[in-house]
C-alpha positions in Angstrom: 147.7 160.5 -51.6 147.7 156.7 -52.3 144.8 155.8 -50.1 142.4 158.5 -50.6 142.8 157.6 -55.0 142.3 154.0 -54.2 139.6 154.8 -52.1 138.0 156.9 -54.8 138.6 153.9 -57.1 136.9 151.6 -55.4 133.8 153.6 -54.8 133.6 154.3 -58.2 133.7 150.9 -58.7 131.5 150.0 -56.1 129.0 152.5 -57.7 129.2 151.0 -61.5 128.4 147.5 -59.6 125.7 148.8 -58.2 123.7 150.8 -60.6 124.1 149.5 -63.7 125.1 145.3 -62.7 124.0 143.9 -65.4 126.0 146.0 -67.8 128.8 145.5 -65.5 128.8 141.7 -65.7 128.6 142.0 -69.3 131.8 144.3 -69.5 133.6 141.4 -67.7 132.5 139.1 -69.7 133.7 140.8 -72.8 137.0 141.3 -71.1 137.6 137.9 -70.4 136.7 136.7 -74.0 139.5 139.3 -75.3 141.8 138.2 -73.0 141.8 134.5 -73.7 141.6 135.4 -77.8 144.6 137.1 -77.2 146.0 134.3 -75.3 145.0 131.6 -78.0 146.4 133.9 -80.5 149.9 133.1 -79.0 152.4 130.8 -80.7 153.3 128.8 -77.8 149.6 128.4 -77.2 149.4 125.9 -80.9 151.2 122.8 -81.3 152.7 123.9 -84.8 153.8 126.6 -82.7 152.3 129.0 -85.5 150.0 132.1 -84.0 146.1 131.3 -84.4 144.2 133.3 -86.6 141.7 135.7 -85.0 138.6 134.2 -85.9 139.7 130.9 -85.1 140.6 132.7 -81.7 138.1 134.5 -81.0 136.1 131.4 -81.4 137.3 129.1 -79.6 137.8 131.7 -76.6 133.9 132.9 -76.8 133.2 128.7 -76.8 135.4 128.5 -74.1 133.7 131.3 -72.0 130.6 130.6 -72.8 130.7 126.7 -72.3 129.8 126.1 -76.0 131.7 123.5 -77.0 131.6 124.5 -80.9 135.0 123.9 -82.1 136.4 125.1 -85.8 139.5 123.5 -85.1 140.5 120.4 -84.2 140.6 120.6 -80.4 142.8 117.4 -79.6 145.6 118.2 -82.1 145.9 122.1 -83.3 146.3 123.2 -79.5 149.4 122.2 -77.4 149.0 121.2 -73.6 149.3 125.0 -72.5 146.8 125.8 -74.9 144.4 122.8 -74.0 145.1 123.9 -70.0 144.0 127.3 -71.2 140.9 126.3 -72.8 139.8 124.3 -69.3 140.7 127.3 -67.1 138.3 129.5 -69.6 135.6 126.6 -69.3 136.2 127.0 -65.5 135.7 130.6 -65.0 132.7 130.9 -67.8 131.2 127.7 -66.0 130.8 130.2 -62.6 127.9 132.3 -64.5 128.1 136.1 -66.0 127.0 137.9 -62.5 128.4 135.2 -60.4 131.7 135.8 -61.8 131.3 139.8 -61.9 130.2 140.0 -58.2 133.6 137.5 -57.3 135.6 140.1 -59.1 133.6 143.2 -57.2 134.6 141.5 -54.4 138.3 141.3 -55.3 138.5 144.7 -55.8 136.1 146.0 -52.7 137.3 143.3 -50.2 134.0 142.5 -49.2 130.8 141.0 -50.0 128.3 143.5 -49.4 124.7 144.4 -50.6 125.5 145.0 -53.8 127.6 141.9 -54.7 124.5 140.1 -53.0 122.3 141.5 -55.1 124.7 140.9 -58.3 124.7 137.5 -57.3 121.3 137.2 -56.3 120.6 138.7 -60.0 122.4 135.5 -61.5 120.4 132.8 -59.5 117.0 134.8 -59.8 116.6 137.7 -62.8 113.9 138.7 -60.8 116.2 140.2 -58.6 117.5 142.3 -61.1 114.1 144.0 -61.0 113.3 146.9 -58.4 110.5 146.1 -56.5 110.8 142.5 -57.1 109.1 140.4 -54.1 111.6 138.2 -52.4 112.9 135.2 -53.9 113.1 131.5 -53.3 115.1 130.2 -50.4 117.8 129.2 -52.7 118.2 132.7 -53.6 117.9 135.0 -50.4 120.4 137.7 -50.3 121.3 136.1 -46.6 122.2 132.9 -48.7 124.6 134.1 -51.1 127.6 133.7 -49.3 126.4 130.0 -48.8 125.7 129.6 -52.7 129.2 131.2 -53.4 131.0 128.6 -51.6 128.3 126.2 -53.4 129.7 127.0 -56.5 132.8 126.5 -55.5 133.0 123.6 -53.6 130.6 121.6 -55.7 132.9 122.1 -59.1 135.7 121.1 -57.1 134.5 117.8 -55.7 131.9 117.0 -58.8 134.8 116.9 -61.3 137.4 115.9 -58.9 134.8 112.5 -58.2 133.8 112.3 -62.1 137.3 112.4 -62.9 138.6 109.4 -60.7 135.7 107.5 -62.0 137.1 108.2 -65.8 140.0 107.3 -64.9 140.5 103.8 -65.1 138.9 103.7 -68.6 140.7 106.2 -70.0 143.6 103.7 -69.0 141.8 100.9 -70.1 142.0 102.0 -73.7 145.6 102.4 -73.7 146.5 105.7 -72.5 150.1 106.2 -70.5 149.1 107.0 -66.9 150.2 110.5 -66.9 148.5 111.8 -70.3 145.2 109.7 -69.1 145.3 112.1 -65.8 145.3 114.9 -67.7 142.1 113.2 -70.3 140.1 112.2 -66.8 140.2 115.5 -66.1 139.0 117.3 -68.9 136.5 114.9 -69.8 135.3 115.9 -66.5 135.7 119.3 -66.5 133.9 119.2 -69.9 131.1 117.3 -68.4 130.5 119.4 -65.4 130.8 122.6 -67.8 128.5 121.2 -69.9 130.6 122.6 -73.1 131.6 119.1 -74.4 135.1 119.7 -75.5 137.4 116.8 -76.7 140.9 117.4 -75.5 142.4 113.8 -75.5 144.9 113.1 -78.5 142.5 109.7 -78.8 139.1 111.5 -79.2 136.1 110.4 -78.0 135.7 107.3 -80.3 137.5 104.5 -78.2 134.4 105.6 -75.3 131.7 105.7 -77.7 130.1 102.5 -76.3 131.8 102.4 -72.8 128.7 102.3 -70.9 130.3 103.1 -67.4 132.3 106.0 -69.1 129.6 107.3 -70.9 127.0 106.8 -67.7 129.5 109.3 -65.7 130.0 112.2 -68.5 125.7 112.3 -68.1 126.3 112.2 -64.2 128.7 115.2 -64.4 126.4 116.9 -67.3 123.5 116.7 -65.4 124.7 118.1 -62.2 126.4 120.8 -63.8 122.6 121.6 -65.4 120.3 121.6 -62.9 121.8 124.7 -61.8 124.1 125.9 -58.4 120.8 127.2 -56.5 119.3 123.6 -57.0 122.9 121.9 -55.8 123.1 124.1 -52.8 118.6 123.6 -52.1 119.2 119.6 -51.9 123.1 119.8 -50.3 120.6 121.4 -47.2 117.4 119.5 -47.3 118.3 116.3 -49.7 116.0 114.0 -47.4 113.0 116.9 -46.8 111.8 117.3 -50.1 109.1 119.6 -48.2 111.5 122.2 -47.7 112.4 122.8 -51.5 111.4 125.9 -53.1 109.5 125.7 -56.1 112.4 126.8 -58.1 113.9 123.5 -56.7 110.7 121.5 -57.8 109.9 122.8 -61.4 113.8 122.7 -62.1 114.0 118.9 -61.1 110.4 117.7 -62.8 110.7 119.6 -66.0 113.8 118.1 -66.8 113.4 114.9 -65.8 110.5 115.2 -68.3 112.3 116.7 -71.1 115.1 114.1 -70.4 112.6 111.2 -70.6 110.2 112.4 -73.5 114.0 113.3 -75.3 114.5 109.8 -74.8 111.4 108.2 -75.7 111.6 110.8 -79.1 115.1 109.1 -79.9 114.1 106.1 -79.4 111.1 105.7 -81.7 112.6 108.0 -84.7 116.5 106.1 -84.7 114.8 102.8 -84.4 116.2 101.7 -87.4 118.4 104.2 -88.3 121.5 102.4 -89.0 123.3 105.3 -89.7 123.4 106.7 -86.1 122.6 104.1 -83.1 119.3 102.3 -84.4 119.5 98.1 -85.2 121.7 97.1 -82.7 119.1 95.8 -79.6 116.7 97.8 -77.8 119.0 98.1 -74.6 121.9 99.6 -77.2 119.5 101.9 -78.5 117.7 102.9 -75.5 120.7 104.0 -73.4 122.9 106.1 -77.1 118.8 107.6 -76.9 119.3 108.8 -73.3 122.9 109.5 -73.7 121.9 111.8 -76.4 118.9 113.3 -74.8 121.3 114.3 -71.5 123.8 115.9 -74.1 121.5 118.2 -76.0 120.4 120.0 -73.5 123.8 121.8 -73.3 126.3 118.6 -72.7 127.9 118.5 -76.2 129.3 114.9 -76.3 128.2 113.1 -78.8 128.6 109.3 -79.6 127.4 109.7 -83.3 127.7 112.1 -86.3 124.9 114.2 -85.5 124.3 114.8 -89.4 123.4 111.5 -89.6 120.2 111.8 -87.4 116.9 111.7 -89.1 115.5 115.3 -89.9 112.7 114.5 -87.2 115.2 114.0 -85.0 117.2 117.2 -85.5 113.9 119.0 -85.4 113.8 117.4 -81.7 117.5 118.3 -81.0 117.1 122.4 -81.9 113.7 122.0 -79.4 115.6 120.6 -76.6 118.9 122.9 -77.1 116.7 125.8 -77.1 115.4 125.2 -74.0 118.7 124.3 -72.1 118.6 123.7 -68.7 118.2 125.0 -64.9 119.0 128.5 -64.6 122.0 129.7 -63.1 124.2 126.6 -63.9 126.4 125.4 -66.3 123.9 124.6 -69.4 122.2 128.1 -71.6 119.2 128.0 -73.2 115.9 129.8 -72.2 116.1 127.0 -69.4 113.5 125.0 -67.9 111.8 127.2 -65.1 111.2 129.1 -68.4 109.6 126.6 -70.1 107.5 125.6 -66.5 106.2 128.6 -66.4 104.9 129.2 -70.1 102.9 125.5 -69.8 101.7 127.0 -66.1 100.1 130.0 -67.7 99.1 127.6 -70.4 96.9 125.2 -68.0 96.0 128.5 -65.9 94.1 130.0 -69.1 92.9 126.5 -70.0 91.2 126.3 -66.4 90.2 129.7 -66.2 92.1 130.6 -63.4 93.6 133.9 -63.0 96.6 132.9 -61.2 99.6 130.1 -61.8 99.9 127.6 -59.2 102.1 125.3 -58.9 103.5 122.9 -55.9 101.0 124.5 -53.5 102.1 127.9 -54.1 101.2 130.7 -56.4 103.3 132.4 -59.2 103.5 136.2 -60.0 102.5 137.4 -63.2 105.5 139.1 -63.4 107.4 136.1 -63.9 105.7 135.4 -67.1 106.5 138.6 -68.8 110.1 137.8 -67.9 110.0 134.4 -69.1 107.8 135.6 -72.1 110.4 138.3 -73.0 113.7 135.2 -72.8 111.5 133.4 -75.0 110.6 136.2 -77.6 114.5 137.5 -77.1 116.0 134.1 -77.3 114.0 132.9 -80.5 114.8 136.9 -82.2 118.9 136.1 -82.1 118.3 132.8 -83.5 116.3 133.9 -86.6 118.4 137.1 -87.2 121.8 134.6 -86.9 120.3 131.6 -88.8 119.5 134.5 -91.6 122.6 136.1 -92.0 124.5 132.8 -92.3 122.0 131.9 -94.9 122.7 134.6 -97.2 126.5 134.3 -96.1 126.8 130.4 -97.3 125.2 127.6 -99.1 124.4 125.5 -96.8 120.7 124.0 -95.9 118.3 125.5 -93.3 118.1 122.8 -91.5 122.1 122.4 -90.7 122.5 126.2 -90.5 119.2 126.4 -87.6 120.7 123.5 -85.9 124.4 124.8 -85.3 122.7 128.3 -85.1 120.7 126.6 -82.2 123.5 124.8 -80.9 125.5 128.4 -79.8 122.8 129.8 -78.7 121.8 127.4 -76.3 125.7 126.7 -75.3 124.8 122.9 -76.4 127.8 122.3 -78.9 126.5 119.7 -80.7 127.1 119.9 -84.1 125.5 118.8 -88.0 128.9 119.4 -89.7 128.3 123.5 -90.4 130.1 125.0 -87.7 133.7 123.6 -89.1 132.6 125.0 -92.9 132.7 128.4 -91.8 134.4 131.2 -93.6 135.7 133.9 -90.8 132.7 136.4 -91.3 130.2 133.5 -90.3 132.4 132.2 -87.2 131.9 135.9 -86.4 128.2 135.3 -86.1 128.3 132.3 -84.7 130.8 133.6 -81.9 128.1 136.4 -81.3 125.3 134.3 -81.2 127.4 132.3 -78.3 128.0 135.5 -76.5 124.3 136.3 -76.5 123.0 132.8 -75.4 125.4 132.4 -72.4 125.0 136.3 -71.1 121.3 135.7 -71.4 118.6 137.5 -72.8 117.5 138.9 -69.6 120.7 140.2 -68.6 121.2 141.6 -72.1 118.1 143.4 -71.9 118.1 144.8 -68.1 122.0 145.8 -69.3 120.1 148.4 -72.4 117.0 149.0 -70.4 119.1 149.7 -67.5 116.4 149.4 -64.9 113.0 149.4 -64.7 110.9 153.2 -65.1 108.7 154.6 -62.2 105.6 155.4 -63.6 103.3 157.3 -61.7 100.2 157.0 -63.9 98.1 154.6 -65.3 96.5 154.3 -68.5 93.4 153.5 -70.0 92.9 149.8 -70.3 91.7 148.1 -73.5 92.1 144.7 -74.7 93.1 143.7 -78.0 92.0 140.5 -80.3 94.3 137.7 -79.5 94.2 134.4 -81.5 
C-alpha cells in the first residue's frame, strides 16, 4: 500500500507543478518565509537569547528570502552566529529565484527533471514561457538548456563567492579582525554581494571598508555578477570570446546596464559634487569611484558607503529610478529589470521611426513582449503607490523618505533613507509585503491569479481610441 500512496502523491504533485506553476512557486515561497520567521523567532537564534518579535521576524526572514537587505534590527549585534548563519542560508536559497527554487524542490519530490520542471524553470529565466503558445525562447533559455542553467546556478554561486570571498579576506584582516571571525565576515560580505541583498553581518560594520578601494571594487564585482542574471552567466560561460553567438536577451541585458551603470554614475557625480555631507569635496577620483560604487549598489546591491539621507533630493529621485528598474532578469537583483526597460525604449524608437516592428541586434521583437513588459511596469509602479500610501497615512514621515524605502523593497535594493528602522509593526508589515511582491515578481504574481492565458475563439471589432 506504501508505493501505490506515494505514487498517487507524487502525481498529484506532479500535476499542481504543472498546471498552475506559478502559483506553485509562490506557495513555496510563502513556506520558506514562514519557516525561517519561525526560525528567527527562536531564542537561541538572538544573542540576548530572548525570542524575536514577529514583526521583527517576519522581516528580516521576508529580507532574507527575498534578497532585500532592509534591516529593522541591528543585523551585526541583535542576531547570534546561528542566527547570522541562518540569515545567509535564507539569502542563499532566495538568491536561486521563485521558479528556480520550486522546480529544484519538484524535482526532490519527483526524482527527475522532466517537462514540467523545464518549463518551471524555463518560466523563471523567460516569463514568456509561462505563456501557452509562446514562440521559443532565447538560447539561454531552451528547455534542452535547463539542466545546463541549473548546474549554472549552482556552480557559479559557489565559485563567485567562494573567489569574492578570498579576495575580502585579507582586508577584513587588515582592519584588525581575528583570523577565524574574519572567515566568517569574508564570507558574508560575499554572499551578500553575490545575493545582491547587502546585509552587514560583521560585529565591525561596514565603516572600517568605507574607503578601501580594493574591498569596495570586489563587493561591485560580486554585485554585478549576481545582477546580470544566471541565463546571461551561463550565455558568456559558453560563447565568452563569440559575442556573435549571444542571444539578444544576452545583448540588451549587458548594454542597458552598462548604460544605467554609467549615466548612474555620471548623475552622482554632477549632483554630490560638492555635497560634503555624502562623498562630494574630496577630489574627483574620490568622488567619481563612492559615484560608481553607489550607482552598482542601487540597482539591488544594498551596500552603502554613506548615509543615504544625506544625499541631495535630486539624487534620491535618481536612486528610486534606478532601484525601480533593478537588474537582469532571472538573477539575484528585483526590480522591473533591464530587458524591461530595453524593450519599452525599443517600442519607444519603433513609434518614433514609424516602424511597426521592434528591432534590435539584427533581430526582431514580438509584440507580445511589450504587453508583458508593459503589464511589470504598470504592476510594479501599482504596489509601490498603494504601499508608499498606506505608510503615509500610517506615519509622519515625508514622501520622499517613505517612496524611497517603499522603492527600496520593492526593487530588493536595501538601501535605505533612515525610515525602514522607524517603523511601528503594522508598517514593517507593509513593507515586508511590498518585499514579497517585488522579488516574486509581478509577472509571476499575475500568471499565478490569471492562471493561464484564455482560448478565445473570436475576434472582435477593432477600433482605436485617442491616445496622448
Amino acid at each position: 500500500m506504501r508505493e501505490p500512496f506515494l505514487a498517487r502523491a507524487r502525481d498529484r504533485f506532479s500535476y499542481f507543478v504543472s498546471a498552475t506553476p506559478a502559483r506553485f512557486a509562490i506557495v513555496i515561497f510563502s513556506f520558506l518565509i514562514v519557516l525561517f520567521t519561525v526560525l528567527l523567532s527562536l531564542p537561541v537564534m538572538s544573542s540576548s537569547g530572548k525570542p524575536t518579535g514577529l514583526a521583527d521576524a517576519l522581516f528580516t526572514a521576508t529580507s532574507a528570502i527575498c534578497v532585500t537587505g532592509l534591516a529593522t534590527l541591528d543585523m551585526s549585534t541583535h542576531w547570534s552566529p546561528l542566527g547570522q548563519v541562518v540569515i545567509v542560508l535564507g539569502t542563499q536559497i532566495g538568491a536561486v529565484g521563485v521558479l528556480t527554487l520550486a522546480s529544484v524542490m519538484g524535482l526532490v519530490v519527483s526524482r527527475r527533471l522532466g517537462l514540467r520542471q523545464r518549463l518551471l524553470v524555463a518560466g523563471d529565466v523567460n516569463p514568456m514561457a509561462m505563456r501557452k503558445g509562446s514562440g521559443p525562447g532565447s538560447s539561454s533559455s531552451a528547455l534542452g538548456e535547463i539542466g545546463g542553467l541549473l548546474a549554472t546556478v549552482a556552480l557559479s554561486t559557489v565559485i563567485i563567492e567562494a573567489v569574492v570571498a578570498v579576495l575580502l579576506y585579507p582586508r577584513v584582516l587588515a582592519a584588525g579582525v581575528e583570523p577565524i571571525p574574519a572567515l566568517g565576515d569574508a564570507i558574508s560580505f560575499s554572499a551578500m554581494a553575490f545575493t545582491n541583498t547587502g546585509f552587514v553581518l560583521a560585529d565591525s560594520g561596514f565603516d572600517p571598508y568605507a574607503s578601501d578601494l580594493w574591498f569596495l571594487s570586489w563587493l561591485m564585482v560580486g554585485v554585478v555578477l549576481g545582477s546580470i542574471g544566471f541565463p546571461v552567466i551561463y550565455a558568456l560561460s559558453r560563447n565568452l570570446t563569440r559575442p556573435r553567438r549571444w542571444s539578444v536577451h544576452v545583448k540588451l541585458t549587458l548594454v542597458t546596464s552598462a548604460v544605467l551603470l554609467a549615466l548612474g554614475t555620471l548623475a552622482y557625480t554632477v549632483l554630490e559634487w560638492d555635497n560634503a555631507k555624502s562623498f562630494g569635496g574630496d577630489g574627483v577620483g574620490k568622488l567619481t569611484f563612492q559615484a560608481l560604487f553607489l550607482s552598482v549598489m542601487t540597482r539591488s546591491g544594498g551596500f552603502s558607503t554613506i548615509d543615504i539621507g544625506n544625499l541631495r533630493e535630486s539624487s534620491l529621485l535618481v536612486t528610486d529610478m534606478l532601484m525601480f528598474i533593478g537588474g537582469g532578469s532571472a538573477s539575484t537583483a528585483g526590480g522591473i529589470k533591464v530587458t524591461t526597460l530595453a524593450v519599452l525604449f525599443l517600442a519607444a524608437f519603433a513609434e518614433a521611426r514609424g516602424t511597426a516592428a521592434m528591432e534590435v541586434f539584427e533581430r526582431r521583437v514580438p509584440s507580445d513582449v511589450l504587453r508583458v513588459a508593459v503589464s511589470i511596469v504598470l504592476w510594479g509602479a501599482t504596489t509601490v503607490a498603494l504601499s508608499t500610501i498606506i505608510l503615509l497615512q500610517m506615519t509622519e514621515a515625508g514622501l520622499d523618505h517613505v517612496l524611497f524605502d517603499v522603492i527600496s523593497a520593492f526593487g530588493t535594493s536595501g538601501l535605505s533613507s533612515g525610515f525602514t528602522a522607524t517603523l511601528e509593526d503594522p508598517g514593517k508589515y507593509v513593507l515586508s509585503a511590498t518585499m514579497f511582491m517585488g522579488r516574486i515578481g509581478t509577472v509571476t504574481l499575475a500568471a499565478a491569479l490569471a492562471s493561464s492565458q484564455r482560448a478565445q475563439l473570436f475576434a472582435r471589432a477593432e477600433e482605436r481610441p485617442i491616445v496622448g
